[in-house]
N, C-alpha and C positions, 0 to 999 in steps of 0.2 A: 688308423695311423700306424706306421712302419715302427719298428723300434727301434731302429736310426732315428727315424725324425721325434720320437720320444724323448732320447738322449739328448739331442740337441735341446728342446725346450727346458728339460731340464738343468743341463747345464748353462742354459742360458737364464736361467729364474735365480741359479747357485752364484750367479758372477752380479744378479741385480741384489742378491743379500749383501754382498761382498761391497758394492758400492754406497749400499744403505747404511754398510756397517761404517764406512770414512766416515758419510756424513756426521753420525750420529755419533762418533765418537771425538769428532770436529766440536758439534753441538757442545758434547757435557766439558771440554776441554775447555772451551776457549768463550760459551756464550752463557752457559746456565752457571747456575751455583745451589749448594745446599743438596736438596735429598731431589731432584731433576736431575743434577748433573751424576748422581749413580744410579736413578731410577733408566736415566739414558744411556750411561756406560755399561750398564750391564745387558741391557738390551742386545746392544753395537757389539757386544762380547760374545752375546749368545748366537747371533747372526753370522756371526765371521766362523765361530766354529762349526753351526751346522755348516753354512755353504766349505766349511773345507771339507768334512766330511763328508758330503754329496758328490764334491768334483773329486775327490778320491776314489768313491766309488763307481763313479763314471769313468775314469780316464781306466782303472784297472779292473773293469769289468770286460773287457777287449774289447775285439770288432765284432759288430751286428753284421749278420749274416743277410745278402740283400733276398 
């Protein structure tokens, strides 16, 4: 596999944390309650900061050489 097309999977796995993280912060907001609704928020917190960390490192890591 090229590392172009690496990059891409990858940022594309960093944008599925990122939309796992809405759900799941949807979840502890608005459906759970008690020790669920921060065992889910911290989850949804720790997801959304790996994936920014990840698309960080992707976007200014440059361009793949073909």
């Amino acid at each position: 596999m090229s590392p172009s097309l690496m990059k891409m999977w990858v940022s594309l796995a960093s944008m599925g944390f990122m939309f796992l993280a809405i759900l799941l912060i949807y979840l502890s907001r608005f459906k759970l309650g008690g020790v669920f609704k921060f065992i889910t928020a911290l989850v949804a917190y720790i997801l959304m900061i790996v994936s920014g960390i990840i698309i960080f490192l992707v976007v200014f890591s440059g361009p793949t050489p073909e």
